[in-house]
DOLOLO-460368 format. One record per atom (N, C-alpha, C): x negated, y negated, z; residue number from 1. Coordinates in nm, 2 decimals. Atoms other than C-alpha are relative to their C-alpha. Example, Ala and Ser with C-alpha at 12.3 -4.5 7.8 and 13.67 -1.06 7.14 Angstrom:
BEGIN
<romi px="-0.09" py="0.12" pz="0.00" num="1"/>
<romi px="-1.23" py="0.45" pz="0.78" num="1"/>
<romi px="-0.09" py="-0.12" pz="0.00" num="1"/>
<romi px="0.09" py="0.11" pz="0.00" num="2"/>
<romi px="-1.37" py="0.11" pz="0.71" num="2"/>
<romi px="0.08" py="-0.11" pz="0.08" num="2"/>
This chain:
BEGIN
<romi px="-0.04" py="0.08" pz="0.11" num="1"/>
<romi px="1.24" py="-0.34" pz="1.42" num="1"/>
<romi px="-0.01" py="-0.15" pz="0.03" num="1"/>
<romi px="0.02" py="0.15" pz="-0.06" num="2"/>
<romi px="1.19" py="-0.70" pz="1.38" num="2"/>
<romi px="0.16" py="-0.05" pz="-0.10" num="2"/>
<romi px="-0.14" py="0.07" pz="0.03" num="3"/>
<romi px="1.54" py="-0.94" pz="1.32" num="3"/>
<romi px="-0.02" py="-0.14" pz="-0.07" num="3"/>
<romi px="0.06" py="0.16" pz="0.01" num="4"/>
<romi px="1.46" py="-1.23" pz="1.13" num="4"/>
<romi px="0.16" py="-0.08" pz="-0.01" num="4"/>
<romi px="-0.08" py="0.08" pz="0.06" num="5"/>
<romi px="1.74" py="-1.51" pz="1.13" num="5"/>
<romi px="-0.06" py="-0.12" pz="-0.15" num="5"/>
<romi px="0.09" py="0.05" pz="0.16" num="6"/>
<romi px="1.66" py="-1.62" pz="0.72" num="6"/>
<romi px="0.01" py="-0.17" pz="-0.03" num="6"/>
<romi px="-0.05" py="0.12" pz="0.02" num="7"/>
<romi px="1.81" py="-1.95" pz="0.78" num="7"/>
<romi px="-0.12" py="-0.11" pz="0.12" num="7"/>
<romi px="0.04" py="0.15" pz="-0.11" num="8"/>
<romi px="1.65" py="-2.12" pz="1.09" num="8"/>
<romi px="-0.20" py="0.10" pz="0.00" num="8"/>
<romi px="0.10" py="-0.06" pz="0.00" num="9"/>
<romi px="1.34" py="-1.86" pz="1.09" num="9"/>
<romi px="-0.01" py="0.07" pz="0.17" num="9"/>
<romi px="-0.01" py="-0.08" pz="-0.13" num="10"/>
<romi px="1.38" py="-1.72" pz="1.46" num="10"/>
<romi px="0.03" py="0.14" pz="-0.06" num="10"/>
<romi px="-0.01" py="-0.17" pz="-0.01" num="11"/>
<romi px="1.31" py="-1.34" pz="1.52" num="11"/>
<romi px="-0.01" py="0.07" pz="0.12" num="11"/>
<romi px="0.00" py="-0.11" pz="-0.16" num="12"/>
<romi px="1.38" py="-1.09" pz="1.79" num="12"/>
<romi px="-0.07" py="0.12" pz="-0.07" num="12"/>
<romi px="0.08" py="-0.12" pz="0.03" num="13"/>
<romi px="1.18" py="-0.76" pz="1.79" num="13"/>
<romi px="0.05" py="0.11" pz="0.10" num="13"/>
<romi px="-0.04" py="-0.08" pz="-0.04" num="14"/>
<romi px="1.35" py="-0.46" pz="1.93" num="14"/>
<romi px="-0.02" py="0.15" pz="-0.06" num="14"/>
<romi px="0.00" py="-0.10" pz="0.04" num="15"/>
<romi px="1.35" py="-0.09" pz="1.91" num="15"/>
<romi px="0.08" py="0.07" pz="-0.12" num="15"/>
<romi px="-0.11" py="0.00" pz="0.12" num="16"/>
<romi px="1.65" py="-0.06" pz="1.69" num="16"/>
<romi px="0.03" py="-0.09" pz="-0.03" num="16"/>
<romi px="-0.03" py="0.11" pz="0.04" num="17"/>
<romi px="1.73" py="-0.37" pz="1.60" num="17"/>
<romi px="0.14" py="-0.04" pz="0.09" num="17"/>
<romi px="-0.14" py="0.09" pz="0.00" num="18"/>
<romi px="2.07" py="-0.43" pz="1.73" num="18"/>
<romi px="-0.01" py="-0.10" pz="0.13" num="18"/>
<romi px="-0.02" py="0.14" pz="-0.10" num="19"/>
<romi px="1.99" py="-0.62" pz="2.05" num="19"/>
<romi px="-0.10" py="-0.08" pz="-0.05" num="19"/>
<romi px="0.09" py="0.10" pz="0.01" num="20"/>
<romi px="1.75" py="-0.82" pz="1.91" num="20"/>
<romi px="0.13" py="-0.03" pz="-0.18" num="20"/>
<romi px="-0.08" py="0.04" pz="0.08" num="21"/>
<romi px="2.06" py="-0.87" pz="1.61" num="21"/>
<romi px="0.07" py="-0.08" pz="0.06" num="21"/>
<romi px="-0.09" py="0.04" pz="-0.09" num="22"/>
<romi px="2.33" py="-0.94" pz="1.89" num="22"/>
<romi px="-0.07" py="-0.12" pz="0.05" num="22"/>
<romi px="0.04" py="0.11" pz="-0.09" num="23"/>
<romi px="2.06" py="-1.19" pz="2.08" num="23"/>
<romi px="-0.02" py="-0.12" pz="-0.13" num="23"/>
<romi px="0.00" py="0.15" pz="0.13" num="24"/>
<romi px="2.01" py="-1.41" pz="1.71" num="24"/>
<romi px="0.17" py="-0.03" pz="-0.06" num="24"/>
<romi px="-0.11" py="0.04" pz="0.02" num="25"/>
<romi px="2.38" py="-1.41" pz="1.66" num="25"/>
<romi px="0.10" py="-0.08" pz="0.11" num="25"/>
<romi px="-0.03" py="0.05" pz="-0.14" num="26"/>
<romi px="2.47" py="-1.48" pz="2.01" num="26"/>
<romi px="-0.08" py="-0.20" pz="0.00" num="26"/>
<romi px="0.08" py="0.16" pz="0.01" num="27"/>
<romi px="2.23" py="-1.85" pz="1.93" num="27"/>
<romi px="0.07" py="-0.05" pz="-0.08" num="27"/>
<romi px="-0.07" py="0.05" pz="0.12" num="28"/>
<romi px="2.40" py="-1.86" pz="1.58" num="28"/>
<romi px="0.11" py="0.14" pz="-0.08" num="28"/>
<romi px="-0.10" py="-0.10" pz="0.04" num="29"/>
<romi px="2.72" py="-1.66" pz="1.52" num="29"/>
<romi px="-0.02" py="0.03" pz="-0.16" num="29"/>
<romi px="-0.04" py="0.01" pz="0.11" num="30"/>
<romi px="2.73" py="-1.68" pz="1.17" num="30"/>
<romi px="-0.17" py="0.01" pz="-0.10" num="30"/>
<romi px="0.17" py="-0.01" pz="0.06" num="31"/>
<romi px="2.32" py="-1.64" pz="1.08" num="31"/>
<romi px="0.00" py="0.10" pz="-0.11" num="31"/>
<romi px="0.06" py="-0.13" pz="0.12" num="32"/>
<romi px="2.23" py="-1.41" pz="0.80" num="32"/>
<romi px="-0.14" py="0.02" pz="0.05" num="32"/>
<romi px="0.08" py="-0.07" pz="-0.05" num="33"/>
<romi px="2.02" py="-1.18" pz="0.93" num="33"/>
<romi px="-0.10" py="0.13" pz="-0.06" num="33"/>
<romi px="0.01" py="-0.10" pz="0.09" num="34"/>
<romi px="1.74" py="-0.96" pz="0.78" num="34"/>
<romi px="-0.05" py="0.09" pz="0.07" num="34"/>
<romi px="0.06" py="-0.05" pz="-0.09" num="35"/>
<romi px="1.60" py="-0.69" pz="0.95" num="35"/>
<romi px="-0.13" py="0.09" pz="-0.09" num="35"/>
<romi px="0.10" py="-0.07" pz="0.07" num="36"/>
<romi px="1.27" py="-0.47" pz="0.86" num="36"/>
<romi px="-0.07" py="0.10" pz="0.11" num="36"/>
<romi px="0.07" py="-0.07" pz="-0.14" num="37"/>
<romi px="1.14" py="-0.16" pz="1.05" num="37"/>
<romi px="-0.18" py="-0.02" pz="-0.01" num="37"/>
<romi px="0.15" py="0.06" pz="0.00" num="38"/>
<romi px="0.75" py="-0.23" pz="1.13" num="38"/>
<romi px="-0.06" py="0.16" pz="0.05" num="38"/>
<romi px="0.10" py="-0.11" pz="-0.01" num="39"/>
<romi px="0.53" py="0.07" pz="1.09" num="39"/>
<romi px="0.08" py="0.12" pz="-0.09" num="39"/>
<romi px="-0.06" py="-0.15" pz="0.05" num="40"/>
<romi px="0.76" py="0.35" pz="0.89" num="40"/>
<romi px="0.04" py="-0.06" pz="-0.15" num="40"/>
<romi px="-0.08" py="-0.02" pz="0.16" num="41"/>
<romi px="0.86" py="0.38" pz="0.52" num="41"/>
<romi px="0.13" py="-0.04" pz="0.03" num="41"/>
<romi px="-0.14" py="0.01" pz="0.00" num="42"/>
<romi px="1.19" py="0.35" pz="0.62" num="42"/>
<romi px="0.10" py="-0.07" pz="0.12" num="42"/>
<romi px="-0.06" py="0.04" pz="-0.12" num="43"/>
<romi px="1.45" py="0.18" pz="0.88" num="43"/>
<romi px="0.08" py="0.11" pz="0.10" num="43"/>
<romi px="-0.04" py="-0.06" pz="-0.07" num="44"/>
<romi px="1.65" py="0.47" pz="1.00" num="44"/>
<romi px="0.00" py="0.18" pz="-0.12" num="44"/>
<romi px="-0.01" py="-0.14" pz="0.07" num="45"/>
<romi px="1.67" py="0.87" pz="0.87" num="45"/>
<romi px="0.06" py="0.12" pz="0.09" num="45"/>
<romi px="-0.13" py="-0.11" pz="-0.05" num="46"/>
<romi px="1.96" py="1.09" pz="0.89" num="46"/>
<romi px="-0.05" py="0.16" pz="-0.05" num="46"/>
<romi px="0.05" py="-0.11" pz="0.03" num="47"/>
<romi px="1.85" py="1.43" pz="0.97" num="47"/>
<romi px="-0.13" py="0.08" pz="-0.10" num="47"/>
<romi px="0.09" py="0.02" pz="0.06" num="48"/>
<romi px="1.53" py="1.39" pz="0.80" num="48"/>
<romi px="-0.11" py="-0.04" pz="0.09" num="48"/>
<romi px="0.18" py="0.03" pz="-0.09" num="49"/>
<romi px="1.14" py="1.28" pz="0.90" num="49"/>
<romi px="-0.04" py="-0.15" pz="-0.02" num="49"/>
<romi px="0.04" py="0.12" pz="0.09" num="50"/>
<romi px="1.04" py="0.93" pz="0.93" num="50"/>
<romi px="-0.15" py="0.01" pz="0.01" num="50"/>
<romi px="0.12" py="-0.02" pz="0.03" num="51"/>
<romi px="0.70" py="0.89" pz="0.78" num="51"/>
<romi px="-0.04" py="-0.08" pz="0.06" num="51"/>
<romi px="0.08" py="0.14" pz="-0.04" num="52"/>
<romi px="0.46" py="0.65" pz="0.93" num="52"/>
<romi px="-0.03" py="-0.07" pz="-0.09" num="52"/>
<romi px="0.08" py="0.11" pz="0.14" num="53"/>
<romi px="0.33" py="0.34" pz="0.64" num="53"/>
<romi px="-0.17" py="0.05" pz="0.06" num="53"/>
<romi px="0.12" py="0.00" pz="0.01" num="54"/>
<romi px="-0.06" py="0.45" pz="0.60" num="54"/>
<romi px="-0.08" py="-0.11" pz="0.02" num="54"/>
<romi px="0.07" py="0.13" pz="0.00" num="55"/>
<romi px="-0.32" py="0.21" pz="0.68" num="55"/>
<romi px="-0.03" py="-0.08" pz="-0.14" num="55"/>
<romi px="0.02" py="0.00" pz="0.15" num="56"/>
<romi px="-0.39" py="0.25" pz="0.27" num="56"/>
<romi px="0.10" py="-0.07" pz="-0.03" num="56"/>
<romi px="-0.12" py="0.02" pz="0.07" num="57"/>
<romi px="-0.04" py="0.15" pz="0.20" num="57"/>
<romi px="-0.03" py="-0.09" pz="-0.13" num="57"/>
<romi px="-0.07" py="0.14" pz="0.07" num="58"/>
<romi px="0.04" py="-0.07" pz="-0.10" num="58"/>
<romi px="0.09" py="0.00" pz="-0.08" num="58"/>
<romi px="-0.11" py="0.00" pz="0.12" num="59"/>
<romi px="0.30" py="-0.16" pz="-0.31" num="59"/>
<romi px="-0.06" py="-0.02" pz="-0.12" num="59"/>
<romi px="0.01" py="-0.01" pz="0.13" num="60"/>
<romi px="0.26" py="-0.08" pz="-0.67" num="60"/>
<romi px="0.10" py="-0.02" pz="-0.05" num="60"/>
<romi px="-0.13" py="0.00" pz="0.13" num="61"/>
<romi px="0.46" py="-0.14" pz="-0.99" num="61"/>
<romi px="0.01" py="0.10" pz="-0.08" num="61"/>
């Protein structure tokens, strides 16, 4: 997962996100933080499958 801080533009990239959360709040306590998982449809899935994003992918309307 990558961690963007949305304010100053710094990002950590971590497995799960939370130490690369913890290390942009630890710089700026109070950051708004976005996170995005890189490669899967989805960020986390409870008792389910995560898909991989296709090389095809695209967002439609």
């Amino acid at each position: 997962m990558v961690i963007i801080n949305i304010e100053t533009g710094d990002y950590e990239v971590d497995e799960t996100g939370l130490k690369a959360a913890r290390n942009l709040q630890a710089k700026s306590p109070y950051a708004r933080l976005f996170g995005i998982s890189i490669g899967y449809n989805v960020a986390a899935s409870f008792g389910g499958v995560m898909e991989r994003v296709s090389s095809d992918f695209r967002y439609c309307d």
